[in-house]
N, C-alpha and C positions, 0 to 999 in steps of 0.2 A: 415499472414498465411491463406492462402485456406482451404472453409470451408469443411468438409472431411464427412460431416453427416447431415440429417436435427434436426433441431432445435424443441421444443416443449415447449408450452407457457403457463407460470403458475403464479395466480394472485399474484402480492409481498406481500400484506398481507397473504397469506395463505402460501406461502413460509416462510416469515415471524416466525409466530406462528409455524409451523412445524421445524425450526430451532430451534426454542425457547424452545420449547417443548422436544428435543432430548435433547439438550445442558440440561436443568434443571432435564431432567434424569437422565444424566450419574454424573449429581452430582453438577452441579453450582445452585449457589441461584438464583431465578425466575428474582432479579432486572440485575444480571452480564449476566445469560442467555440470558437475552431481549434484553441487550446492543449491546451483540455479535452479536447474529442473528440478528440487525437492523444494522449493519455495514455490515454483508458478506452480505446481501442482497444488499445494500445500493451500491458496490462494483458491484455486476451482473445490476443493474438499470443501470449503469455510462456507464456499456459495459466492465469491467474490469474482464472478465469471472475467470483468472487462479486465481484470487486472490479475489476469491467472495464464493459462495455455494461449488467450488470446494475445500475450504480448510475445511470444515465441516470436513469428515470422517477424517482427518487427526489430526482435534481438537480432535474427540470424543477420535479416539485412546491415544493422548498425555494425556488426562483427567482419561482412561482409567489405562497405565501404571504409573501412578503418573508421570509423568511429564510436567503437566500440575496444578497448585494446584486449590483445589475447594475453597477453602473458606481463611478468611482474607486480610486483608486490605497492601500496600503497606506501606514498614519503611520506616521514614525523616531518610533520613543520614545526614541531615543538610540544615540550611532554615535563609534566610536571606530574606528584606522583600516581595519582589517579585522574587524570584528566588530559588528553592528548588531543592536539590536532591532524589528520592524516590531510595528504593531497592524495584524492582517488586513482590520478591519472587514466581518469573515462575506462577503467577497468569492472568489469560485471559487477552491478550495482549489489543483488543478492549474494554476491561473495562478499563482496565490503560488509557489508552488515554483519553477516556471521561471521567474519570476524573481530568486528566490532564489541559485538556481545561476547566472543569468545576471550578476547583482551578484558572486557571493563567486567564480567562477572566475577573472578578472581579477586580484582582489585576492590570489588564492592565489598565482598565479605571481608575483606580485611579492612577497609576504610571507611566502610559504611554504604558507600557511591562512587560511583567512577561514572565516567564521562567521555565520550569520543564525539569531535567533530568531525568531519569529510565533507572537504570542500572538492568538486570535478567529480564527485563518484557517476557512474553512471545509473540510468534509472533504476530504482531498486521494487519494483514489482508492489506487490501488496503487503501493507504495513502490518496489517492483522497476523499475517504469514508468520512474526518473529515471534508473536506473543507468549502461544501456549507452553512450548518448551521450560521459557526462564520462569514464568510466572507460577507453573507446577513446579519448580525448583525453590521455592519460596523468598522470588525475590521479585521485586515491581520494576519492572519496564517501561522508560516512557523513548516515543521515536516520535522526529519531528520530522519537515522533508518541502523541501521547495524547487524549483527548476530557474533559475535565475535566465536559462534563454530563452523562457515560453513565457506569454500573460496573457491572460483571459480572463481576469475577473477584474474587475473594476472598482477603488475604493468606496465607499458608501457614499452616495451622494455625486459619483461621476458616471462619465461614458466611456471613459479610454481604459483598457485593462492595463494592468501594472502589476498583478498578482497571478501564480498559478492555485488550483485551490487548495493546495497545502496543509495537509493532512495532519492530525495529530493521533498517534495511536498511546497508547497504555494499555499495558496486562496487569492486574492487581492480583495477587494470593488470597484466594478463601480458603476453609478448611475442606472444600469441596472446589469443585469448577472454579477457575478464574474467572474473573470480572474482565472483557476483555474490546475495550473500546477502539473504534477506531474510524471517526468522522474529517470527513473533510471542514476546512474555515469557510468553503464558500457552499452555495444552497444543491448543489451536484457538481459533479465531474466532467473534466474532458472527455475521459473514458465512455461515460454514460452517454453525453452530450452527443458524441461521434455512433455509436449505435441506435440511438434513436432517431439520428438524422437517417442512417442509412435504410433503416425500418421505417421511416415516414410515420415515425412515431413523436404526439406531442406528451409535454410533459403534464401533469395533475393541475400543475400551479405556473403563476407566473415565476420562473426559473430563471429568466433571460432576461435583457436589454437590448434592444435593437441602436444602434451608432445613432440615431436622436436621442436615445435613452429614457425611449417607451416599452414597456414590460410588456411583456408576452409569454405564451406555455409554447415556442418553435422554438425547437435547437438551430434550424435553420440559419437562422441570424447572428452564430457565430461563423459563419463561411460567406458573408455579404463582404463586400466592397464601399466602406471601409466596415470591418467586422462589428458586431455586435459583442454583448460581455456577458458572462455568469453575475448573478448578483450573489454579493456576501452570504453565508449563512445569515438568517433571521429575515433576508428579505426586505422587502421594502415597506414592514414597518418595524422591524430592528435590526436589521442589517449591520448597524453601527456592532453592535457585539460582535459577529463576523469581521467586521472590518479589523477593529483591535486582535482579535486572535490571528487574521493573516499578516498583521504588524509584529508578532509575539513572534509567529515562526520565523518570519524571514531573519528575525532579530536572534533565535537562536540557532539557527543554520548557517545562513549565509554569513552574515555578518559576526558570529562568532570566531566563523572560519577564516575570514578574513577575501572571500569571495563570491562575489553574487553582481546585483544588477544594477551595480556602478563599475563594471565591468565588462568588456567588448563578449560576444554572448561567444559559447566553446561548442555548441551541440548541446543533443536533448542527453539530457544529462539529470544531478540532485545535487545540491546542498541538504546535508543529514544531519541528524545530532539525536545518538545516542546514549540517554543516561539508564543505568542501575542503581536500586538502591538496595540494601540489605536490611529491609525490616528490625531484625535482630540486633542491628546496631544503635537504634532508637529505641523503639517500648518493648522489644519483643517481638520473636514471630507470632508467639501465640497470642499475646496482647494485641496485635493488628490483626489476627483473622477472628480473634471475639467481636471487633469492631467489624470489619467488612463481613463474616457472619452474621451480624446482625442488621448490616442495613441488608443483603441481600437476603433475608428472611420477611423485611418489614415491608421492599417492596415486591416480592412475591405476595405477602400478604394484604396488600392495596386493595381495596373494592375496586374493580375494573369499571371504568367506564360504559364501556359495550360489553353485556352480558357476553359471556363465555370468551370473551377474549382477556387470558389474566393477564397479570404485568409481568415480561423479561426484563431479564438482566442483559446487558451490552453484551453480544458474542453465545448468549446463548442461544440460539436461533443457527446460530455457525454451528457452533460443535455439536449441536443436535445433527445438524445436515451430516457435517463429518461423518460421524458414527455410520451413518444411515448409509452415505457414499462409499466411503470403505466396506462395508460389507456386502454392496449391491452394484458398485460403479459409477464412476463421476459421469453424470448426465450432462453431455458437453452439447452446445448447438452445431447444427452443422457445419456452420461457416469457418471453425475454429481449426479441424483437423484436416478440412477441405484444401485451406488456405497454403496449409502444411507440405500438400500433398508432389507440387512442385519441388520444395525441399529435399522433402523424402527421395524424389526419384533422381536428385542431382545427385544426392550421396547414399545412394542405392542403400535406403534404409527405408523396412516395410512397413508400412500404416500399424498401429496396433488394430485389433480386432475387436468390434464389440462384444458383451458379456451377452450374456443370454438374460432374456428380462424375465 
């Protein structure tokens, strides 16, 4: 998407703490607060704008109408030795997770892999957000993630959505930078979809289905009467590959969990499923990052297509930004801290400041 606005740059710690700060306002305990605001942040660093600072107001609101819960811890539905299911009870999504990963890393090293389902969590931010951590700790990450009361994309070959576009991330170990994926099943995002409407922006490609289920590049026609749908990743001449991968997640989230969308819908919410694995328990750390060293050698070294544009690796493009943001400041749009700014003034907490460019 075309940038439509200039950008204005603000240190991530202060960003940081000003997230923190709202959030423990409106009523999360200081340590679930901290968590969050170091994920949505964490999310804007990566470059992953829709799904970073921009979902702040949207939290404070869900936190605001209860449907968001402040306080308590996630119920075992059941727990075997490495592998559990939580019910979230719509408790901050980005706290669920890390503890998620903070429960199943443990468990992986000593089992090989551990596994956490959560079923009701609430939305859990940007998946890329969990990656770097575990994955420089040299263990592989995979996160899965569905909204059982939202659909918008529509199986391959229909017009009615039935899917949200349900993400799959993975962090992999190299002996350098992680490999650190993290695409959506379907051909773009809600997230994306809703800012480019509001930008009057179209997309490159046919993206969409309009409720005849004629293809178009207008975000537009997901907000018609009766709505329009996202098509699958691969689109409308392989879409089917999308289609099975939005089959795969729902099937390892929701329905592992035991809840999703043969269920009366609870709020914007996730079905998640987190697994780790521990390398080391299989061939080896160092035997798996000879292997992933070597494919991310083979495709760095690919003849690029387009002169001077060589081949990345998944997430390299992020952690380059990172680097670059942390030292210089998250270059957020305006509308993000603008948005905020109501916030701020109800709970007499001051904008942070831009950096100096």
């Amino acid at each position: 998407m075309p940038a439509t606005y200039e950008r204005t740059r603000y240190g991530a710690a202060a960003l940081t703490d000003f997230a923190g700060r709202l959030l423990a306002a409106a009523g999360l305990p200081p340590g679930v607060a901290r968590d969050v605001a170091e994920v949505l942040v964490e999310g804007d660093l990566l470059g992953h704008d829709t799904h970073g600072l921009a979902l702040l107001a949207p939290y404070l609101a869900e936190i605001e109408k209860g449907s968001m819960s402040k306080v308590g811890e996630p119920e075992v539905v059941s727990r075997r030795a490495s592998v559990a299911t939580w019910d979230g009870r719509h408790l901050a999504g980005p706290w669920l997770v890390r503890q998620a990963i903070e429960w199943a890393g443990p468990l992986a090293r000593e089992h090989g892999a551990a596994t956490v389902v959560i079923r009701r969590s609430h939305h859990i931010a940007c998946l890329a957000a969990y990656l770097e951590r575990v994955a420089r700790a040299g263990l592989m990450i995979e996160i899965q993630s569905s909204d059982p009361a939202v659909a918008s994309v529509a199986p391959f070959g229909g017009t009615q959505a039935v899917f949200t576009p349900n993400p799959i991330a993975v962090g992999i170990p190299t002996s350098r930078d992680p490999i650190m994926i993290d695409v959506s099943s379907s051909v773009t995002t809600n997230g994306l979809s809703n800012r480019m409407r509001a930008a009057k922006v179209k997309g490159e490609h046919d993206w969409w289905l309009d409720a005849q289920g004629q293809p178009g590049n207008d975000p537009a026609v997901l907000f018609t009467t009766p709505p329009g749908t996202i098509l699958p990743l691969g689109g409308l001449d392989s879409g089917h590959k999308g289609y099975g991968l939005l089959l795969m997640v729902e099937a390892m989230t929701a329905a592992l969990g035991g809840f999703g969308r043969a269920d009366a819908p609870q709020g914007w919410g996730a079905a998640v499923m987190v697994r780790i694995s521990d390398p080391a328990a299989f061939g080896g750390l160092a035997a798996f990052t000879r292997q992933t060293d070597w494919l991310a050698d083979a495709c760095h070294a690919s003849a690029p297509r387009t002169a001077g544009q060589s081949v990345r690796l998944p997430g390299e493009r992020g952690l380059a930004r990172k680097a670059e943001q942390v030292a210089h400041g998250i270059a957020l749009p305006p509308t993000i801290l603008s948005g905020l700014g109501d916030w701020a003034g109800r709970h007499h907490i001051d904008l942070p400041e831009p950096v100096a460019s």
